[in-house]
C-alpha positions as CSV (number, residue, x, y, z in Angstrom):
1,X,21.9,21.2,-8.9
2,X,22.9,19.1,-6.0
3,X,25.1,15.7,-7.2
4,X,25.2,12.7,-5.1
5,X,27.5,12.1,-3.3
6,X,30.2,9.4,-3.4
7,X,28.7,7.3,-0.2
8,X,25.2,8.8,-1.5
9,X,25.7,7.0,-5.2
10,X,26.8,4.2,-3.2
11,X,23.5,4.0,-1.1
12,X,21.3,4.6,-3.9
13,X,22.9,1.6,-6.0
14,X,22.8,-0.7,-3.0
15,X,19.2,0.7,-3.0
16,X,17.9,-0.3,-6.8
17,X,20.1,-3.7,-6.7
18,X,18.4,-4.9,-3.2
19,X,14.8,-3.9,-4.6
20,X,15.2,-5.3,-8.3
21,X,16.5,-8.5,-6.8
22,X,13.9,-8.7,-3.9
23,X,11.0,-7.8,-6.5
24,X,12.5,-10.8,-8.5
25,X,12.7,-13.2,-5.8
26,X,9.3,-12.5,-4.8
27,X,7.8,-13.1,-8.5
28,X,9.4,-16.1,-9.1
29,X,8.4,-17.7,-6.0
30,X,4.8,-17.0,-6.6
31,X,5.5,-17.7,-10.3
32,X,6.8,-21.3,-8.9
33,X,3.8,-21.7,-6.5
34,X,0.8,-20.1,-7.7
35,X,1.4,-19.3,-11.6
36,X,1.1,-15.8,-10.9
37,X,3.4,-12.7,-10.9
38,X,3.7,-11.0,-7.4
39,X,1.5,-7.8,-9.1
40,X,-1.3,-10.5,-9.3
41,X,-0.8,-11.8,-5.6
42,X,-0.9,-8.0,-4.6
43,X,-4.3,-7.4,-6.0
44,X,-5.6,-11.0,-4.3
45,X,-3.9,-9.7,-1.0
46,X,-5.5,-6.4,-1.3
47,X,-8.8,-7.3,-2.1
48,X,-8.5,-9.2,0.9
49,X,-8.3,-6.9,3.7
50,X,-11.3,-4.6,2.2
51,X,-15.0,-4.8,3.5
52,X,-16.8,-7.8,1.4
53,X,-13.3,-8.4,-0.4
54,X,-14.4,-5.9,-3.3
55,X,-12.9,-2.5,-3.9
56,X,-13.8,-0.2,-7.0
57,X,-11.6,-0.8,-10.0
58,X,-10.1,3.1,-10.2
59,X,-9.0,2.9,-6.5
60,X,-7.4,-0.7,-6.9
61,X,-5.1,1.4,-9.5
62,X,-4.3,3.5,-7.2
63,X,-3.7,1.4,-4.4
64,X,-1.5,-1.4,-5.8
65,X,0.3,1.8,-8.1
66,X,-0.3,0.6,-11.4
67,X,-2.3,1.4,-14.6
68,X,-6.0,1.2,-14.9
69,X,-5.2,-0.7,-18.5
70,X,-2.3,-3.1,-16.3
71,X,-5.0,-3.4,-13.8
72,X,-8.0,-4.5,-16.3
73,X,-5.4,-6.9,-18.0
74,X,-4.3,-8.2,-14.6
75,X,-8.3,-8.3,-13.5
76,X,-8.9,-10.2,-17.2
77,X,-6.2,-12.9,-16.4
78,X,-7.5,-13.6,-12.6
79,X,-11.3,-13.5,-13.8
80,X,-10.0,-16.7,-16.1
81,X,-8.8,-18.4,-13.0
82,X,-11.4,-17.7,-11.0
83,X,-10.2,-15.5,-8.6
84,X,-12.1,-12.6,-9.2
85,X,-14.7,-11.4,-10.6
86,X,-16.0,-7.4,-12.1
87,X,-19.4,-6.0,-11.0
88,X,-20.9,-3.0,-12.4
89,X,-20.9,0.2,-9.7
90,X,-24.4,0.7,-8.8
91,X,-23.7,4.2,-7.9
92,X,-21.9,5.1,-11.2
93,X,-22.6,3.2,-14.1
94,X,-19.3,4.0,-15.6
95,X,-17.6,2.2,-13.0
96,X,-16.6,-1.3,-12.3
97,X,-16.0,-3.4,-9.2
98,X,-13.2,-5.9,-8.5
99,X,-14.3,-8.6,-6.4
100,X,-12.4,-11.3,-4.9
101,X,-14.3,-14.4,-4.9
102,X,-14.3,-17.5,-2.8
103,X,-11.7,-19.3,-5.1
104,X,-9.3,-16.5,-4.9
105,X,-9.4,-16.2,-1.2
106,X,-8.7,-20.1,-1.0
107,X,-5.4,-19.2,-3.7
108,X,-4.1,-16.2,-1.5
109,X,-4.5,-18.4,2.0
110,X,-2.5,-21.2,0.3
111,X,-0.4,-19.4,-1.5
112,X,0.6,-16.8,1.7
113,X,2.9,-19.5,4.0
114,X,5.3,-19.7,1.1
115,X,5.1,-16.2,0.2
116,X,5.7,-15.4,3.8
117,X,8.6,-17.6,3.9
118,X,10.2,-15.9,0.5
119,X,9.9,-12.4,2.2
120,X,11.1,-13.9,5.3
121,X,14.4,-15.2,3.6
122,X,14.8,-12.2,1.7
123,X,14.5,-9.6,4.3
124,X,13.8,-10.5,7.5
125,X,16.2,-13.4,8.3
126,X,19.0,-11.1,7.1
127,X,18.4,-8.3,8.9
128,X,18.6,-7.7,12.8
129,X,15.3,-6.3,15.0
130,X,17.0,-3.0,15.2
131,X,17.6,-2.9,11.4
132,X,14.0,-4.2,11.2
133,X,12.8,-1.0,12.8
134,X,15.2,1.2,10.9
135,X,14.3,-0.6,7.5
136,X,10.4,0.3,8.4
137,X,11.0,4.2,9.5
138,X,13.3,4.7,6.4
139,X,10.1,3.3,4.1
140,X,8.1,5.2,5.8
141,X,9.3,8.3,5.4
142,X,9.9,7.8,1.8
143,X,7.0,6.7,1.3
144,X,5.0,9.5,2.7
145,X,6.9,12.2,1.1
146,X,6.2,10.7,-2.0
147,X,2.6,10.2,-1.6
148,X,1.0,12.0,-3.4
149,X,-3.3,12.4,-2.8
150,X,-3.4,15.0,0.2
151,X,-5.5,12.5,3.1
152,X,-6.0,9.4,1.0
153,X,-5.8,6.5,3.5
154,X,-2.4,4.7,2.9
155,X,-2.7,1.5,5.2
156,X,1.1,0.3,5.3
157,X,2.2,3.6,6.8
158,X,0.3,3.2,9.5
């Protein structure tokens, strides 16, 4: 076995303290401005960019990397609010639909500018347009290599 090294440990620490803190930022902002963790906002803001604002419930899992029970809790909570709604699959009758509805889209849209801000102050502002574009490649190629469905479309890697 290969052990980090000193400046790697260091790297990998600075790593896990910027994305704990950036993931808690986030959540309390929308916790602040919408009532809802940033998970939540990810499922609006997901549903958002598909065809007809609906994507099967199994691939939302996948997509926003959580559990199908998380996902049906999560779908439970915004289904109170209004935000979405569950339709039965009409090609499998086992499956279920998440659908964001009109109420939700209005949430998302008001809720983005400050979410754009919060992201904004937490990355962006800080960093320069070259670490921008080093910050993206870095992600990137994380990301792919630990991507794991051979072909499935992964949209931010684009």
């Amino acid at each position: 076995m290969k052990w980090l090294t000193e400046d790697e440990q260091a790297t990998w620490r600075a790593f896990l303290q910027a994305t704990a803190l950036v993931d808690d930022h986030l959540d309390r902002q929308l916790q602040r401005d919408a009532g809802m963790p940033h998970m939540y906002y990810a499922l609006l803001s997901t549903l958002s960019e598909t065809p007809d604002r609906r994507m099967r419930m199994t691939r939302l899992a996948e997509r926003t990397k959580i559990t199908r029970s998380r996902l049906s809790h999560a779908v439970s909570r915004l289904e109170g609010n209004g935000w979405l709604r569950r339709e039965n699959c009409p090609s499998d009758r086992r499956g279920q639909i998440a659908v964001l509805t009109d109420a939700g889209y209005a949430e998302l849209v008001r809720t983005a500018p400050g979410h754009v801000t919060a992201v904004r102050t937490a990355i962006f502002d800080r960093l320069t347009p070259e670490q921008t574009a080093q910050l993206g490649e870095i992600s990137r190629i994380i990301a792919e290599g630990l991507h794991q469905p051979e072909g499935a479309d992964v949209p931010w890697l684009r």
